[in-house]
Structures are given as C-alpha cells and as structure tokens.
C-alpha positions in Angstrom: 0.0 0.0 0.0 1.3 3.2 -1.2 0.9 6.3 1.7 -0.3 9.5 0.9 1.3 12.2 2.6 -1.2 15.4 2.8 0.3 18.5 3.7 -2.1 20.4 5.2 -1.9 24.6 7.2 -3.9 24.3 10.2 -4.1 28.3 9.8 -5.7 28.4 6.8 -10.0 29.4 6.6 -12.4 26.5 5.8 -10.2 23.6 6.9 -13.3 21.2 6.3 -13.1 21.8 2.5 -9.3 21.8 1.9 -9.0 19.3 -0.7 -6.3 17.1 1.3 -9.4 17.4 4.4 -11.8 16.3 1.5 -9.4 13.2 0.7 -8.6 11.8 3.8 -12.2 12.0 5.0 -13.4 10.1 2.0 -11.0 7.7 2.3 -12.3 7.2 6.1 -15.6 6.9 5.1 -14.4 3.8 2.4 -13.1 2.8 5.4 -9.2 3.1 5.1 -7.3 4.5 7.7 -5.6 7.8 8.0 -2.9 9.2 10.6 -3.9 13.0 11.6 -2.5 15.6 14.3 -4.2 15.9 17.6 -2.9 18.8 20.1 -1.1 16.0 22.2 0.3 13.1 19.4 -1.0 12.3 15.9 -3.4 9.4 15.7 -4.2 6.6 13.7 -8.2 7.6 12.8 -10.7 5.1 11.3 -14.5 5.0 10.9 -15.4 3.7 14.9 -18.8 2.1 13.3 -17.4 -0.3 11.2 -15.1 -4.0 12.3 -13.2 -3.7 8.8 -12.2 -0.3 9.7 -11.3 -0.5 13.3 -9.2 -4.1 12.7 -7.5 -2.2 10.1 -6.2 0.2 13.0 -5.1 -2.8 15.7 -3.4 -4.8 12.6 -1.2 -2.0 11.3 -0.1 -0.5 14.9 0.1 -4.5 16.4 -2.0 -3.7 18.7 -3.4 -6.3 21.2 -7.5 -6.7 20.6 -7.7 -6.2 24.4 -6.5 -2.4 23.9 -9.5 -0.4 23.7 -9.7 2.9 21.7 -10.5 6.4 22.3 -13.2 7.9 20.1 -12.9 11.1 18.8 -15.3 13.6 18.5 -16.4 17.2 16.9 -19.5 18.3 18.3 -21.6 16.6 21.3 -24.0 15.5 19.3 -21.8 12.7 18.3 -21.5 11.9 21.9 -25.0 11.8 22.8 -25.6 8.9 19.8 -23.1 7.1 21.8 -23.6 6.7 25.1 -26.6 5.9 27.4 -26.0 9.1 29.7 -24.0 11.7 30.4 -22.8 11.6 34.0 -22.7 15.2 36.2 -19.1 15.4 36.3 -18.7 13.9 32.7 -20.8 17.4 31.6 -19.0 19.7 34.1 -15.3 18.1 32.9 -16.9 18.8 29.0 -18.1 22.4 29.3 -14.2 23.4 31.1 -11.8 21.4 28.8 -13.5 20.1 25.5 -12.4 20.5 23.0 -8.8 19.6 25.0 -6.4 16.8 26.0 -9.1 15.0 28.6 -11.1 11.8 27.8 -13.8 10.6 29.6 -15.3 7.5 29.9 -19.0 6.9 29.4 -21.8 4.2 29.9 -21.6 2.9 26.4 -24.5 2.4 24.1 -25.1 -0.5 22.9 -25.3 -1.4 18.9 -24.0 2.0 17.9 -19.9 1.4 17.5 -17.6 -1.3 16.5 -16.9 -4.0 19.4 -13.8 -3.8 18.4 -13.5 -0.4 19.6 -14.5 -0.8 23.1 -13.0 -4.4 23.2 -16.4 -5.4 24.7 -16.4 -3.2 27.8 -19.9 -1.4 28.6 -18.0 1.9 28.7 -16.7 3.8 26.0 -14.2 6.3 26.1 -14.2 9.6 24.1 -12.9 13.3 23.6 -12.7 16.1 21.5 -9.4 17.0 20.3 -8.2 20.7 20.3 -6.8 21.0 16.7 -8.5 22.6 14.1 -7.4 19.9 11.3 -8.7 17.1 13.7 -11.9 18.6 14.3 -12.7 19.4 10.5 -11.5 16.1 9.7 -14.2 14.7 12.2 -16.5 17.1 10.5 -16.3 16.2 6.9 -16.0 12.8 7.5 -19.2 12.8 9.5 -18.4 10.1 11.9 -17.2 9.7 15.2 -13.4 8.2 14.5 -11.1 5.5 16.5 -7.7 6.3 17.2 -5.2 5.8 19.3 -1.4 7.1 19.0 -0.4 6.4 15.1 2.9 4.7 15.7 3.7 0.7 16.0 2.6 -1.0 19.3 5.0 0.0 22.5 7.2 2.6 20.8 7.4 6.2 21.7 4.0 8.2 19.8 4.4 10.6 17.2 4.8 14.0 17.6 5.5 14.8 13.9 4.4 13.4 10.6 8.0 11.9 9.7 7.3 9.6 13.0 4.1 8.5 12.1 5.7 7.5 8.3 8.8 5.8 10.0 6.4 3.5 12.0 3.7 3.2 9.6 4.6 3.9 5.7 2.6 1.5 3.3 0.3 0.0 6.6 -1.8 3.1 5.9 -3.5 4.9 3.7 -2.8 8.6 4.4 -1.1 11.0 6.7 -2.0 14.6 7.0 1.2 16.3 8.0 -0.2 19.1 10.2 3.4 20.2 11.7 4.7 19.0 15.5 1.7 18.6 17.9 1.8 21.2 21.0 1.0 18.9 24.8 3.2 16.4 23.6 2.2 13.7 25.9 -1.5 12.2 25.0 -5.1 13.0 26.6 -5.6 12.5 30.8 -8.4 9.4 31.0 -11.1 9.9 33.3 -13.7 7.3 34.2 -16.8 9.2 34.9 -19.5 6.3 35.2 -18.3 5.5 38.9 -19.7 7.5 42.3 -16.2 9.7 42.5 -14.4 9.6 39.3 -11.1 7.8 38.4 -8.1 9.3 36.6 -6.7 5.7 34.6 -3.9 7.6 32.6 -2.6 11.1 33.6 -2.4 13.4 30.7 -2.5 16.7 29.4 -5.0 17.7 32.1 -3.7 17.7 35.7 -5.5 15.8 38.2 -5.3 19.7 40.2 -7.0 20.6 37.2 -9.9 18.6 37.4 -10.2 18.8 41.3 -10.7 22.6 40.9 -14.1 21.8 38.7 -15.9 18.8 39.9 -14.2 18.1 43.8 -12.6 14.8 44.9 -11.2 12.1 42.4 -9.4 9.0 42.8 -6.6 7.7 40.8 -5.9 4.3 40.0 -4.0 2.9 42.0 -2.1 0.7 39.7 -0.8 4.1 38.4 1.6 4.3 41.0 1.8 0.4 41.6 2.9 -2.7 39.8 1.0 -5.0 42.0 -2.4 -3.5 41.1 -4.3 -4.6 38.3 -5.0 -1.6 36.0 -8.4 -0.9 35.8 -8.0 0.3 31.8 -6.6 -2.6 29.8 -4.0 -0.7 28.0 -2.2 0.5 30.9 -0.5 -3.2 31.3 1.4 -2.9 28.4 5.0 -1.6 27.6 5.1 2.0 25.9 6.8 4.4 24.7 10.2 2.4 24.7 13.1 3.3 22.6 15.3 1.1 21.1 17.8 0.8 23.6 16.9 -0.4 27.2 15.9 2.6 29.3 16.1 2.7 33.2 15.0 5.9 35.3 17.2 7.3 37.6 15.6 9.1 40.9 18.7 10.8 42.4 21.4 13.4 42.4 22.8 14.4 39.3 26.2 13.4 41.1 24.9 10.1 41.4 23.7 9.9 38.0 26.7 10.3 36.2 28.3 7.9 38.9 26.0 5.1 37.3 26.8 6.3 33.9 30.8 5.8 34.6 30.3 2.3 36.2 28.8 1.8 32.9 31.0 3.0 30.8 34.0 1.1 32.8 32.1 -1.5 31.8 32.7 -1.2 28.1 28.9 0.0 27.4 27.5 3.3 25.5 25.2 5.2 27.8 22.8 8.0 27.0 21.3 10.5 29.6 17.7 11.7 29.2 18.4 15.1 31.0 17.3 18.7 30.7 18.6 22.4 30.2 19.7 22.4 33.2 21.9 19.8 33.9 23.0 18.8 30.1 26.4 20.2 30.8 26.9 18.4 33.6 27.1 15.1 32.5 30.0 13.3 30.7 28.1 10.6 28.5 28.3 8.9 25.2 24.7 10.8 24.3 23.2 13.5 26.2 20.1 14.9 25.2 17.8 17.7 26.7 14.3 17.0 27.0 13.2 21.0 28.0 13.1 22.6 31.1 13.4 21.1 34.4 11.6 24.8 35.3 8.8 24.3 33.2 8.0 20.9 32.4 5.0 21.3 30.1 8.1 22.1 28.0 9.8 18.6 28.9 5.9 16.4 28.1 6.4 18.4 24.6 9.7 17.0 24.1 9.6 13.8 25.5 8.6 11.4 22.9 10.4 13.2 20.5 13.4 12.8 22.8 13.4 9.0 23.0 12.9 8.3 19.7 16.1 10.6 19.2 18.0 7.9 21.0 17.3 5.4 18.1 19.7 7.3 15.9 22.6 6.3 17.9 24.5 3.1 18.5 24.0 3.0 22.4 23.6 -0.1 24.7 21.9 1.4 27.5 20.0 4.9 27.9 19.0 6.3 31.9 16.6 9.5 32.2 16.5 11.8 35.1 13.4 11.4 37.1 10.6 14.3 37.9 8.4 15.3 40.2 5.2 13.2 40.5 2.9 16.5 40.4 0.6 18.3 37.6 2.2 17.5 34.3 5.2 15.7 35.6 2.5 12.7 36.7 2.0 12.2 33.3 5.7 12.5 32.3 6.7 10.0 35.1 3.8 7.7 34.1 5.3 7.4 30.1 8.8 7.0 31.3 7.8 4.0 34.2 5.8 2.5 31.0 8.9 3.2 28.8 11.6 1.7 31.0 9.5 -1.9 32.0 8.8 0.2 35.2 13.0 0.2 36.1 13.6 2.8 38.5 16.7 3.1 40.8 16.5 5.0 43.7 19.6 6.7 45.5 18.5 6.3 49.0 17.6 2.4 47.9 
C-alpha cells in the first residue's frame, strides 16, 4: 500500500473543505485509515462504526484486541448517539476542557460502534481533540473516529508526521502532515461512570485541574503500583520504549553520572535523558535535553520526541532523570515508568 502524505496549514479558513481534508475523509468513510494531528500526538483515525475499519487500526499499529480505543469527537451530538448518559461530572469536565487533551469514559451504548472499539467493555471512552485539522476532519467525515497514537505498538508516539511514516509507511493509507503537535504527551483518561471519578492515565490535564471543577477524584492505584491490576486494559502494556533499554534514575545528578561511569567502565555506550539544566553536567556517550526542568509542560512536549532521538545512535543502554510526581510531571513520570518496563533506581535504595 502506497501512503499519501497530505500536507495540510492548520491556519488556513475552511479547513473542512481543503481538498487534502476532503481526501482523507473520503478515504475514512471507504473505510481506510488515516494518521492526523491531535494537540497531544497524531493518531491513527478510522471510521469507529465499522469492524473492517477499526481491525485495520489494531493490525497496522500490532495492537493487542484487548486495547481499547479512544473515540474522537467534533460536536456533542456525536457523543449523545453514543452513550446511554451523560454523568454530572462527565458534563462539568466537558463544558471546562473540551475541545482539549481530557477523555472521559462513558456508559456505552449499545449497537452504535464497532466491538472492536471498546474491546467489549460497557464503557466507552471519548474526547474532542483541540486542533483545528482534527476537528474538521471529524466534521467532513461525519463520523465519530477511533484512534489511538499512530505509531507501532509499545514505541514512543508521534509527535511529527515523519514519526508516524517511519512507523507506519505503506500500513496506511494517508497521513496529514499538520506540523509538530503542542502537549506532547496524550489525553488525561477519566472514568466518569463511577460514584467519584477515576483518573486511569494522567495526561495533558492535571488531576489539580480537574479537582478545581468537579471536587474529589481517585486515581488508579495501579498508576503508581505494579502490584495493582489496571483498571484500563491498555495501561498493562509496555510504551513508549526506545530502542535501547531505558532505566529511570531518581537521584542526584552526582549520582547519575556515577552510574553512567560504572557503565562505561564497563565497556557499554550510555545516553542521559536530562534537561537544560543539567546537560552540561554530564559526561556521556549521548546527552540529550528534553526542556526545562523549570517548566516541564516544556519537557511532556519534548519527550517522545526525545526518546525516539536515542534510536539514531548506537548505544547499549540509555537512563533518564526522574521528575516530580505533580501536575504535568504525573503524566511524564507515568510514560517514562511505561517506557523503561517500570526500572527505576532510587539513591536512597
């Protein structure tokens, strides 16, 4: 299968009829499958009504069938054919960050979307993305569309349009290259069908965040546990991982390069995941800033990016700094735990 690669201004009037819009929604409705940009990572979209479509998705990424899919949206309309009801909190968390990097989790209606897409739960989960070329996409299609990161199964998403073609070229049918995405890091997933809601994935919107709008939630607490038994199926699988073996380092940056020199005396190429801050600091075979340790919106942005960097280098082993476990460093800790297999060394351990 030959890929088309649709270049595509997100600034430009009347996205919905720009004839590379026009070609990628036709070719979702004929149910192909088309990688577009999102304001956190590009996806992998396909018509969420139909099985052909939505297999197409979990066979070109190698996605396990257990995996289900988020469902984006453009209007709510779309969402009201699609689930039963629309919890209290589900409506406050819509009118404060849709369209935005937050999906929520719904009772499901039945006999409306693929299986496939739910992978037979009763819930379905489902946002509205903050990108002009997704949401006129959505638009002229004029269906509600599956799709989960566009890169293979367990490696680091896309960011830009030359990630999703390294992964993907001739598995798909088009890309629309809408320049790098902005968040970086994908959507926070909330499950809003349960008496206080659960945050299963942290994302682009901070558990603070949501507090501030709808009072006390929970977090799952196989989030910060490997003994617990993720309540969202997907969040038992490696991500994110580069090619090299990664391992997260909690610690001084004394201590860090320490590690990296007993490495290093042991005949191995290291690379240090670091940030602006420190990058001068260590003395490794790669070192590579991620952003700003002072602003770590800056760091999710980077991140993925970052580690897929890493690739182009011959390197046997690759450690990160750690961050802190608070508003958008959750989420950057929880992609780098899935990233490294969950190895994390600790100073004072």
């Amino acid at each position: 299968m030959e890929t088309k690669w649709l270049k595509v201004d997100n600034i430009v009037d009347n996205l919905m009829n720009h004839p590379h819009i026009v070609q990628a929604a036709k070719l979702l409705t004929e149910n192909e499958i088309v990688a577009f940009p999102t304001e956190t990572v590009y996806g992998l979209g396909a018509n969420a009504k139909s099985d052909e479509a939505v297999q197409k998705i979990y066979q070109a990424k190698g996605r396990p069938s257990d995996n289900p899919l988020i469902i984006h949206v453009a209007n709510i309309k779309q969402v009201e054919e699609m689930v039963e009801e629309i919890p209290k909190s589900a409506q406050i968390l819509m009118d404060r960050f849709w369209p935005g990097p937050l999906t929520i989790l719904f009772p499901q209606k039945k006999g409306v979307l693929s299986p496939a897409v739910t992978a037979n739960l009763p819930t379905v989960a489902i946002r509205m993305p903050n990108h002009p070329i997704a949401l006129a996409l959505i638009e002229a299609a004029q269906l509600p569309i599956a799709a989960p990161s566009a890169n293979r199964s367990g490696k680091p998403s896309p960011t830009k349009a030359s990630h999703v073609y390294d992964d993907l070229q001739g598995k798909i049918a088009a890309i629309i290259d809408g320049g790098e995405t902005g968040v970086g890091v994908e959507s926070t997933v909330i499950d809003c069908t349960e008496n206080i809601p659960v945050i299963l994935r942290p994302g682009g919107i901070t558990k603070e965040q949501i507090e501030a709008v709808i009072g006390e939630v929970h977090i799952d607490a196989a989030l910060h546990s490997e003994k617990e038994k993720p309540k969202s199926p997907g969040m038992k699988y490696t991500h994110y991982a580069p090619d090299a073996p990664l391992i997260v380092l909690d610690g001084s940056k004394e201590w860090i390069q320490k590690k990296i020199e007993e490495q290093q005396r042991k005949g191995l190429k290291v690379g240090i995941l670091t940030t602006e801050e420190n990058k001068d600091f260590y003395d490794a075979d790669v070192v590579i800033s991620c952003g700003n340790r002072k602003d770590l919106t800056t760091v999710a942005a980077k991140l993925y990016d970052t580690l897929r960097e890493f690739n182009q280098y011959e390197i046997d082993l690759i450690y990160s700094e750690a961050f802190p476990n608070e508003q958008i460093g959750d989420a950057i800790m929880n992609r780098l735990r899935k990233a490294a297999g969950h190895r994390i060394e600790k100073e004072d351990q």
